[in-house]
Biopython code that builds the backbone (N, CA, C, O; Angstrom):
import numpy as np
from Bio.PDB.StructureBuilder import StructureBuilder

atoms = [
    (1, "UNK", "N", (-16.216, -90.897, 227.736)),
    (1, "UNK", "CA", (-16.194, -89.505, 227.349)),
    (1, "UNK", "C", (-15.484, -89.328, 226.010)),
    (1, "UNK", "O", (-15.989, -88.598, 225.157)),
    (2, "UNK", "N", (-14.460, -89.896, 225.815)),
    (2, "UNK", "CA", (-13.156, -89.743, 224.309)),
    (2, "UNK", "C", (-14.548, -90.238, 223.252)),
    (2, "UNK", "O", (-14.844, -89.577, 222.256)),
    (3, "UNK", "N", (-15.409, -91.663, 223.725)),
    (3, "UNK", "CA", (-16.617, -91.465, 222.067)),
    (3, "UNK", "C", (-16.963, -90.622, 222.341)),
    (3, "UNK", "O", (-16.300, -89.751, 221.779)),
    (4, "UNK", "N", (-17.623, -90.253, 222.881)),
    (4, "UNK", "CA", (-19.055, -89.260, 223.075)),
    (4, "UNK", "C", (-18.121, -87.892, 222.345)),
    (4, "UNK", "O", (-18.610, -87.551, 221.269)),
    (5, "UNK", "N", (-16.960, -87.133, 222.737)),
    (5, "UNK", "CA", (-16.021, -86.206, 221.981)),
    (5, "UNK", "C", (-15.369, -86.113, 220.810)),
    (5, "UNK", "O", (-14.877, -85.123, 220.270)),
    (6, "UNK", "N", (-15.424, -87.617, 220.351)),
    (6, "UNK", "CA", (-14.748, -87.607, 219.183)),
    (6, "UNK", "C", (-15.267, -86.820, 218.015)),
    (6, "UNK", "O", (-14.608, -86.046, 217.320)),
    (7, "UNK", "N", (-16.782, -87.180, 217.870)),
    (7, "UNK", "CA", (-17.304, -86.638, 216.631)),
    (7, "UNK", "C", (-17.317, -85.090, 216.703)),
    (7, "UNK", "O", (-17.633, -84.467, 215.689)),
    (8, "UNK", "N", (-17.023, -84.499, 217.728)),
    (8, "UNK", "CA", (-17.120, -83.320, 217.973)),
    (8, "UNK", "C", (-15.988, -82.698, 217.921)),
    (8, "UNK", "O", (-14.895, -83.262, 217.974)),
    (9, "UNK", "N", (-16.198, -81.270, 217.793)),
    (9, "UNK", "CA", (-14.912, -80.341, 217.809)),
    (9, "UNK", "C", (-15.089, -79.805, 219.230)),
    (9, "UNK", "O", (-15.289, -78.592, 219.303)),
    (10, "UNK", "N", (-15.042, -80.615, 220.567)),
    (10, "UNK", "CA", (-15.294, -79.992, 221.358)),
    (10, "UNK", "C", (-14.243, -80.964, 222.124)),
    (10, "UNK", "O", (-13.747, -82.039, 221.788)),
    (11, "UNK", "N", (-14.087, -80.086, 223.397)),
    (11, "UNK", "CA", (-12.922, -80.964, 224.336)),
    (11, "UNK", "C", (-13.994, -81.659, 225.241)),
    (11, "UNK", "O", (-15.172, -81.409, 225.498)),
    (12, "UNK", "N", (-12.976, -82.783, 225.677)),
    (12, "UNK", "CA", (-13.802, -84.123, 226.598)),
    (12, "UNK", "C", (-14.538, -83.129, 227.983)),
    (12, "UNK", "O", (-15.648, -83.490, 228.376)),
    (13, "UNK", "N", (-13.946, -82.051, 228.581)),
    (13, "UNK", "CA", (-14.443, -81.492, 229.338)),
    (13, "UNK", "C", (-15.619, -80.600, 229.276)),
    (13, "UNK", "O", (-16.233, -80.358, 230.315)),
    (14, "UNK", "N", (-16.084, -79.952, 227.843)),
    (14, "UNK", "CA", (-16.502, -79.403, 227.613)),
    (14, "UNK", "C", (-17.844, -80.483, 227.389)),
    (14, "UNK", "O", (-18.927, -80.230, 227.917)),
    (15, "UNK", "N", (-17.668, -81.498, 226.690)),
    (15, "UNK", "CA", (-18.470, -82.589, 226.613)),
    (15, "UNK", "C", (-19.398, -83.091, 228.135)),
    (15, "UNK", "O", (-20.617, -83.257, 228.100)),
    (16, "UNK", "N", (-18.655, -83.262, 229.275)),
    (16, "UNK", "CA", (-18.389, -83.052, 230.501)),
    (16, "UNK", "C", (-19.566, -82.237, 230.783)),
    (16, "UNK", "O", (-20.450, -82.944, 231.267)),
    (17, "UNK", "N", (-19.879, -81.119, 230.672)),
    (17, "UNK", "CA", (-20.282, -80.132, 230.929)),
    (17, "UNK", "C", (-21.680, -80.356, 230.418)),
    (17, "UNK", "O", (-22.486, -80.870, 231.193)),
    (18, "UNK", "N", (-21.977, -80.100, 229.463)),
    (18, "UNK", "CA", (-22.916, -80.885, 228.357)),
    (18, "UNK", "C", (-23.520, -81.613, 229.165)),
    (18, "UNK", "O", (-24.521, -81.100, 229.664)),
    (19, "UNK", "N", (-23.146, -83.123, 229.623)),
    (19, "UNK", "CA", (-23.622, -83.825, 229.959)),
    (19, "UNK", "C", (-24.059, -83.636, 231.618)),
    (19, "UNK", "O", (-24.861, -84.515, 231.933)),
    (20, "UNK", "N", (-23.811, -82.943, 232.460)),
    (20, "UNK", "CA", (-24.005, -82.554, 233.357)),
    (20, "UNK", "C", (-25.380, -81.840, 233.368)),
    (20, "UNK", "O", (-26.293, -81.949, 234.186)),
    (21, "UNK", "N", (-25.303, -81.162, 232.368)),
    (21, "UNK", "CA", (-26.724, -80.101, 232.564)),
    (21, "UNK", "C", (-27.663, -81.236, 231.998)),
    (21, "UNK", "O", (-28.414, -81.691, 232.861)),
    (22, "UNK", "N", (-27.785, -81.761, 230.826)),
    (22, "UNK", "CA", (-28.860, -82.820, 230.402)),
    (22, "UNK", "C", (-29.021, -83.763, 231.935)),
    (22, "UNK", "O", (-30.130, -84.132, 232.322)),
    (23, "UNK", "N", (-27.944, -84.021, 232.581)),
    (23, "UNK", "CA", (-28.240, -85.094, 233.684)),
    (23, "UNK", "C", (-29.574, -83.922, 234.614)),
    (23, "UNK", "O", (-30.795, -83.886, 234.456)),
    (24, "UNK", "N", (-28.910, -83.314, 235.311)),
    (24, "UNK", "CA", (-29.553, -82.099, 236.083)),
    (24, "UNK", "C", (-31.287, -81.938, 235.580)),
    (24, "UNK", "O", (-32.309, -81.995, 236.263)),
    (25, "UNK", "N", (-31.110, -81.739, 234.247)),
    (25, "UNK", "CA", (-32.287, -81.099, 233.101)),
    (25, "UNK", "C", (-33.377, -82.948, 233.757)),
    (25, "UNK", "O", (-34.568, -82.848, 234.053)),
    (26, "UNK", "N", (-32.699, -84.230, 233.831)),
    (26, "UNK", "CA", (-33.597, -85.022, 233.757)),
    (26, "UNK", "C", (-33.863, -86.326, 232.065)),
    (26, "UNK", "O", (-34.410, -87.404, 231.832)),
    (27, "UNK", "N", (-32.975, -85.164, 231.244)),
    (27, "UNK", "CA", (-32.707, -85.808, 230.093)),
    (27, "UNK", "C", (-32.268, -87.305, 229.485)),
    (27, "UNK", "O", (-32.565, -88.056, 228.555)),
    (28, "UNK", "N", (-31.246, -87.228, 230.783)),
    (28, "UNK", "CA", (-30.155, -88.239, 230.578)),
    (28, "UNK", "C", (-29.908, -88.636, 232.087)),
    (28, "UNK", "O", (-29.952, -87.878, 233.056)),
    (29, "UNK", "N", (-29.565, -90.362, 232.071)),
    (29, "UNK", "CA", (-29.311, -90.700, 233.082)),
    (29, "UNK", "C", (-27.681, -91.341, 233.028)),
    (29, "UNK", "O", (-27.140, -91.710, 231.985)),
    (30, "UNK", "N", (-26.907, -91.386, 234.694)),
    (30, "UNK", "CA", (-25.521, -92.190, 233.684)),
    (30, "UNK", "C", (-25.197, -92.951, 235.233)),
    (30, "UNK", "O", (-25.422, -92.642, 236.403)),
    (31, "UNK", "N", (-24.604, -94.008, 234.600)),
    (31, "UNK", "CA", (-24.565, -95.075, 235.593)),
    (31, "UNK", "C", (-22.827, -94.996, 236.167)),
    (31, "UNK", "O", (-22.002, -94.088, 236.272)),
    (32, "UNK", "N", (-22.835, -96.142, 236.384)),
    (32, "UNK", "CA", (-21.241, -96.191, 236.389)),
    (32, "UNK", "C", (-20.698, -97.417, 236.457)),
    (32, "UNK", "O", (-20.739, -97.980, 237.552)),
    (33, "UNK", "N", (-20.031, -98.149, 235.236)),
    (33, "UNK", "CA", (-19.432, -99.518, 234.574)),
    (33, "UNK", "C", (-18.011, -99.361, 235.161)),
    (33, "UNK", "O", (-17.223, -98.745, 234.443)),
    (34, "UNK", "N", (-17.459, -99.913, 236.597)),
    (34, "UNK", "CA", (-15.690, -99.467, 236.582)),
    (34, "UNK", "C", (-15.232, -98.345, 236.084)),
    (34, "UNK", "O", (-15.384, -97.408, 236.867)),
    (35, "UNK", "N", (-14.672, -98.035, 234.975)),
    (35, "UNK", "CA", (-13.994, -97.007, 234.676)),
    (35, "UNK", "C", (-14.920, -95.910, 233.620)),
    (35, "UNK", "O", (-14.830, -94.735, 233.266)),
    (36, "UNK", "N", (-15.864, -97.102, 233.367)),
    (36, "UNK", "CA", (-17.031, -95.904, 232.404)),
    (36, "UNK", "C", (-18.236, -95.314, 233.154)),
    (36, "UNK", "O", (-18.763, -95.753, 234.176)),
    (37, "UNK", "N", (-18.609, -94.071, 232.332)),
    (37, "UNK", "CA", (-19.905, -93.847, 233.017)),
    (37, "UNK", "C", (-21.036, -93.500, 231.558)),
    (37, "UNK", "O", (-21.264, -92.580, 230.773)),
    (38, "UNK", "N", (-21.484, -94.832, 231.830)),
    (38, "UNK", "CA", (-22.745, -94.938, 230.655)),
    (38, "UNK", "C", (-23.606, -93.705, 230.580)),
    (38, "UNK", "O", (-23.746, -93.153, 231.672)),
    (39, "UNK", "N", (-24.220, -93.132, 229.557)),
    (39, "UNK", "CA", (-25.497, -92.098, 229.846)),
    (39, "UNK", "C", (-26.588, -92.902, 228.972)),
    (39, "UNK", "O", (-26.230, -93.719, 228.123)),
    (40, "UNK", "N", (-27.883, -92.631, 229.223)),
    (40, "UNK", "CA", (-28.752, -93.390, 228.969)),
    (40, "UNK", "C", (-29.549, -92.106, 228.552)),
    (40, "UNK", "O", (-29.258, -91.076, 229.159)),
    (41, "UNK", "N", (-30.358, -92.057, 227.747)),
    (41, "UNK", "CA", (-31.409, -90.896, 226.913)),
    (41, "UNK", "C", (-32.484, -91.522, 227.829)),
    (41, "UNK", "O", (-32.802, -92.711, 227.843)),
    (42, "UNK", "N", (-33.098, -90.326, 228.752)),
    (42, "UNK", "CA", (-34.629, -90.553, 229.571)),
    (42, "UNK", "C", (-35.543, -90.245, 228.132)),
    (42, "UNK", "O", (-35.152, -89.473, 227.256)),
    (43, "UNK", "N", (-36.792, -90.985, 228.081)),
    (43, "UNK", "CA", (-37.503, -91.135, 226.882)),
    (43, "UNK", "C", (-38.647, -90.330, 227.394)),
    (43, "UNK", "O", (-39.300, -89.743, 226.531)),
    (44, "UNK", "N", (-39.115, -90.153, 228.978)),
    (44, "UNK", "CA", (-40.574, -89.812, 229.331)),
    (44, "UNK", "C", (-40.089, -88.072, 229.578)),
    (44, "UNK", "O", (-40.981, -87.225, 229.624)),
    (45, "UNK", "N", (-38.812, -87.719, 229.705)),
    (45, "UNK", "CA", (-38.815, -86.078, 229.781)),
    (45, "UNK", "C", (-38.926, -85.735, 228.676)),
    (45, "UNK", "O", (-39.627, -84.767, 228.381)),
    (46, "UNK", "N", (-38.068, -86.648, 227.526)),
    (46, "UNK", "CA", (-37.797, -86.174, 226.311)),
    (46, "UNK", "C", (-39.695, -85.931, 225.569)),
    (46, "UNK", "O", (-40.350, -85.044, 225.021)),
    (47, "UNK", "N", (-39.813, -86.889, 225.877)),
    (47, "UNK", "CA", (-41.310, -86.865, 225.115)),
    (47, "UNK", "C", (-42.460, -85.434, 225.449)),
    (47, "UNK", "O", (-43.046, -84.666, 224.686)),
    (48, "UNK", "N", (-42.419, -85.542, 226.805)),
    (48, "UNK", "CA", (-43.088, -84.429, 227.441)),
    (48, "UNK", "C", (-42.739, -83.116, 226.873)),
    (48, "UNK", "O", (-43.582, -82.223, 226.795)),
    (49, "UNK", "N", (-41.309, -82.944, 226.402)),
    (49, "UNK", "CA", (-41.061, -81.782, 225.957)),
    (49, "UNK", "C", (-41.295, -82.050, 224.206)),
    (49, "UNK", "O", (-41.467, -80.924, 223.741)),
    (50, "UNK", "N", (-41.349, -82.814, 223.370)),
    (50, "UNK", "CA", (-41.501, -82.869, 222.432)),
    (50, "UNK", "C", (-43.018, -82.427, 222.098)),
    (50, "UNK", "O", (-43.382, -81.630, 221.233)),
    (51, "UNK", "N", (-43.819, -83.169, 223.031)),
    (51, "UNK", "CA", (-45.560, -82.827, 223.304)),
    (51, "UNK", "C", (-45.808, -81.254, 223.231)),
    (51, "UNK", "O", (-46.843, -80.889, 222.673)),
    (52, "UNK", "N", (-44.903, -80.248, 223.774)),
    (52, "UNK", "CA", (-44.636, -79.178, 224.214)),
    (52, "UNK", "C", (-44.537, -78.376, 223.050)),
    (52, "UNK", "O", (-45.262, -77.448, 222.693)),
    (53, "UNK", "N", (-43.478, -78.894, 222.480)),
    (53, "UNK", "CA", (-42.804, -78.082, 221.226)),
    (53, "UNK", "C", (-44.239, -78.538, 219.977)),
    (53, "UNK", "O", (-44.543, -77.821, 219.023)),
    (54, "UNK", "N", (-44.776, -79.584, 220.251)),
    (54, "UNK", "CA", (-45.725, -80.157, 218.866)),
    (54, "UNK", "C", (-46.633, -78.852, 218.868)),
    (54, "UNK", "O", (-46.897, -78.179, 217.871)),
    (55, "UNK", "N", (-47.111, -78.589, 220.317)),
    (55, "UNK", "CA", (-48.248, -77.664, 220.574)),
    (55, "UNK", "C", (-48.108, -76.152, 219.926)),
    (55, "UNK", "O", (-49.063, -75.481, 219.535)),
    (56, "UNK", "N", (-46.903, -75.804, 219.896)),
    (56, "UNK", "CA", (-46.535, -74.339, 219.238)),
    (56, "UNK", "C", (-46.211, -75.236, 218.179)),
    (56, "UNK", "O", (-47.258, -75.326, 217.538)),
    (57, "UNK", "N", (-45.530, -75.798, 217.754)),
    (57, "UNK", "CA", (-45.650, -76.207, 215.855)),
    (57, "UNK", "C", (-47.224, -75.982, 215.722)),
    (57, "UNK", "O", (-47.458, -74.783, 215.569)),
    (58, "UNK", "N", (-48.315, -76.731, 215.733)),
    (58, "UNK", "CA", (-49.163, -76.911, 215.229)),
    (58, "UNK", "C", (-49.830, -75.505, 215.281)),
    (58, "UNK", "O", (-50.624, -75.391, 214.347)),
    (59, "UNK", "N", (-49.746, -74.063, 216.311)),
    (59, "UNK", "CA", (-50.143, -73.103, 216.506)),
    (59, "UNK", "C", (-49.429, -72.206, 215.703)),
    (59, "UNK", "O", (-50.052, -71.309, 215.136)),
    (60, "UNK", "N", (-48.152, -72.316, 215.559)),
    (60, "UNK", "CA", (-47.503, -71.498, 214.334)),
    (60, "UNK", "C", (-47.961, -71.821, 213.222)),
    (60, "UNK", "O", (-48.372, -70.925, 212.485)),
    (61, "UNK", "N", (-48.026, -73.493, 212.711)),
    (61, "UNK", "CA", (-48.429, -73.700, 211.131)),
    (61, "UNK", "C", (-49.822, -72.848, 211.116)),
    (61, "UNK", "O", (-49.916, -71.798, 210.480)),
    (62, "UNK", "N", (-50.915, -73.412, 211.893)),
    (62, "UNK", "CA", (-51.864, -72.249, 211.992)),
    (62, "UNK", "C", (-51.796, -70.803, 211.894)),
    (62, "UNK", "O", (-52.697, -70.362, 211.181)),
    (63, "UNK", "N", (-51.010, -69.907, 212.383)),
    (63, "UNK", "CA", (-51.213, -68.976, 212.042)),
    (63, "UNK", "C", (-50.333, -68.530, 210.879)),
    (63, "UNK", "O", (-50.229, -67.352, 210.537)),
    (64, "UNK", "N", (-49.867, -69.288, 210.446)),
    (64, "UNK", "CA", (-48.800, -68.780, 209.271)),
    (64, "UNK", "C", (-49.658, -69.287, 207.754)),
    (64, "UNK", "O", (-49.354, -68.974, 206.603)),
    (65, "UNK", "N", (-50.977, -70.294, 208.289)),
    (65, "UNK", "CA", (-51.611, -70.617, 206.973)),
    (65, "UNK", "C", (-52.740, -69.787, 206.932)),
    (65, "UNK", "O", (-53.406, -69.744, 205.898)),
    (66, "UNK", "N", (-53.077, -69.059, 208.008)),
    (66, "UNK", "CA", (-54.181, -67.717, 207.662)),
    (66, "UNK", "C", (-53.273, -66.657, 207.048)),
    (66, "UNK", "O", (-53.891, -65.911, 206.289)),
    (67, "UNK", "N", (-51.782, -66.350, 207.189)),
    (67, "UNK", "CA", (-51.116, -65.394, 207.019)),
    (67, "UNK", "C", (-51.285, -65.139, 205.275)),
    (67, "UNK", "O", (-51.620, -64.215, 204.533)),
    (68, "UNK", "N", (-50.731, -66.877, 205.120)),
    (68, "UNK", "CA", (-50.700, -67.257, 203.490)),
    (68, "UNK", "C", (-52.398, -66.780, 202.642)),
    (68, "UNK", "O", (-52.680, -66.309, 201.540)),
    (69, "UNK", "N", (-53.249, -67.235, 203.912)),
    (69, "UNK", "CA", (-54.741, -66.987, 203.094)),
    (69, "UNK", "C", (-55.206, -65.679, 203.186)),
    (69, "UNK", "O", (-56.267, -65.344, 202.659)),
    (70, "UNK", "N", (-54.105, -64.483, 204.162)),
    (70, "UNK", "CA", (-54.881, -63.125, 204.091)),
    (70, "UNK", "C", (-54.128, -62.839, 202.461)),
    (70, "UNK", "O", (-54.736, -62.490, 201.450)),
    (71, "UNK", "N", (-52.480, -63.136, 202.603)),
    (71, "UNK", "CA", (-51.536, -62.369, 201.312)),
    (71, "UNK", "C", (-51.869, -62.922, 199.947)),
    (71, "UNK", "O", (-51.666, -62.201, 198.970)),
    (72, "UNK", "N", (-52.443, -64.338, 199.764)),
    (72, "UNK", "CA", (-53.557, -65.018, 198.790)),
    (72, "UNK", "C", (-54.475, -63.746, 198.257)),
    (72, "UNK", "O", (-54.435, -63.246, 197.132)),
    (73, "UNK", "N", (-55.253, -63.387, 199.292)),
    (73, "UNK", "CA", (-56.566, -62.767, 198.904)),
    (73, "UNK", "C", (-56.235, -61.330, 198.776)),
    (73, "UNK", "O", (-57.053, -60.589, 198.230)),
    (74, "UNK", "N", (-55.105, -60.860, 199.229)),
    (74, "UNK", "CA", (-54.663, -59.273, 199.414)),
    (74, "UNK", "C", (-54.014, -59.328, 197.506)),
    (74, "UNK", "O", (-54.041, -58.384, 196.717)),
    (75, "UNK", "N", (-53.656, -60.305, 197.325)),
    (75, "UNK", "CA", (-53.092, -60.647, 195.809)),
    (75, "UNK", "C", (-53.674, -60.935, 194.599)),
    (75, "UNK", "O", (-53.271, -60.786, 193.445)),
    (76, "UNK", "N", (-54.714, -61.384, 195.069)),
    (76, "UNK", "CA", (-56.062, -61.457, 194.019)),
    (76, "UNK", "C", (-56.705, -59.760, 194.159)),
    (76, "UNK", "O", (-56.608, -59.071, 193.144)),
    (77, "UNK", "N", (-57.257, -59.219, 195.239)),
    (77, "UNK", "CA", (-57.583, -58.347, 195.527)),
    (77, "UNK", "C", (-56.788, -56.916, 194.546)),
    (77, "UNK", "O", (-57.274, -55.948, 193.962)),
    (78, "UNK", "N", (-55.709, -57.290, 194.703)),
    (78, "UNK", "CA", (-54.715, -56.142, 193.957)),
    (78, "UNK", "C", (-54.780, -56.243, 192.112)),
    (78, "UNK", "O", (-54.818, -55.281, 191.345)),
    (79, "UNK", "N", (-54.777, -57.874, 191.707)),
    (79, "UNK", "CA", (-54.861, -58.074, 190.422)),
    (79, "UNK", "C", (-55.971, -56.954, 190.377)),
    (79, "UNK", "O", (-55.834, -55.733, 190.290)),
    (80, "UNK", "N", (-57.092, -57.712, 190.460)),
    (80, "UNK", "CA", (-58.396, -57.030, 189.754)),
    (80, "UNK", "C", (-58.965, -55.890, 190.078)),
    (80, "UNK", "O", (-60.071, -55.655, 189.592)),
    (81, "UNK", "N", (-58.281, -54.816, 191.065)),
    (81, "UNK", "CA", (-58.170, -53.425, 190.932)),
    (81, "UNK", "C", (-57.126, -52.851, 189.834)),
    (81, "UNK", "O", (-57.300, -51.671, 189.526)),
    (82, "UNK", "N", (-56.407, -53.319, 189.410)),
    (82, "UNK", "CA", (-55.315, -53.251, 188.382)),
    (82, "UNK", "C", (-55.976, -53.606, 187.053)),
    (82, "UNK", "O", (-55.711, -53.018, 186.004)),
    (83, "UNK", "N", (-56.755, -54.493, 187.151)),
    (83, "UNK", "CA", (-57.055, -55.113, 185.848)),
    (83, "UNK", "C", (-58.056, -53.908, 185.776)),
    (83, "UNK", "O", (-57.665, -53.032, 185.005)),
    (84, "UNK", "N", (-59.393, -53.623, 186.463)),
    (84, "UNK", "CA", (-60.267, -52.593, 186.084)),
    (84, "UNK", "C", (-60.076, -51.336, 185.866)),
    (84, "UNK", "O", (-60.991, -50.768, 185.270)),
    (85, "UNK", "N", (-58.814, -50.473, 186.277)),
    (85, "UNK", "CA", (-58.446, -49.251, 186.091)),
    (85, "UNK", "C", (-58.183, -49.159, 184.478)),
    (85, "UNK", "O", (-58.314, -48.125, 183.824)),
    (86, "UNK", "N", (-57.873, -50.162, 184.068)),
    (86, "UNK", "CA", (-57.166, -50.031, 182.681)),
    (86, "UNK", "C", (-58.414, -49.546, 181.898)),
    (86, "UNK", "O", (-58.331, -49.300, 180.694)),
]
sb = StructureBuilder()
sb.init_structure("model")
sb.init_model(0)
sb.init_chain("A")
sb.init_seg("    ")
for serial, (resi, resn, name, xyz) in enumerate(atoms, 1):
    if name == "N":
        sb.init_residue(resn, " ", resi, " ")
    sb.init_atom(name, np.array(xyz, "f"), 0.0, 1.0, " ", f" {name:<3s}", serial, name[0])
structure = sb.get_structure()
C-alpha cells in the first residue's frame, strides 16, 4: 500500500478504498504474498470497457465532423451573400 500511495497526495487508506472498488468493479485482482497484497490489472474487463468507450469516440468524432461540415458551408454560404450585396 506505502508504493501504490507514495506518488500520490492521498493517504494509504484512502488508496485502500480505491482499490477496493476497482477489486469489486472486476478491474483489479489482489492476491496475498505474507505481509503484501499484490493487485494485478484484469486486462479482459479493462478491454471490454475500452471497446465501449471506442464506440462513443468514434460516434462523437462523427458527429462533430458533420458539425465542422454544416459551420464550413454556413461560412462559405455567409462570404458570398456578403460579397454580392456590395
Amino acid at each position: 500500500m506505502t508504493e501504490l500511495a507514495e506518488p500520490f497526495a492521498m493517504s494509504q487508506p484512502a488508496i485502500s478504498r480505491h482499490l477496493n472498488v476497482l477489486e469489486r468493479a472486476g478491474l483489479i485482482s489482489r492476491g496475498q504474498d505474507a505481509q503484501r497484497r499484490p493487485s494485478r490489472l484484469e486486462a479482459r474487463p479493462l478491454a471490454e470497457a475500452t471497446d465501449w468507450l471506442e464506440g462513443y469516440r468514434r460516434l462523437w468524432e462523427s458527429s462533430f465532423q458533420r458539425l465542422d461540415d454544416l459551420l464550413d458551408e454556413m461560412k462559405t454560404t455567409t462570404k458570398k451573400r456578403r460579397h454580392t450585396k456590395r
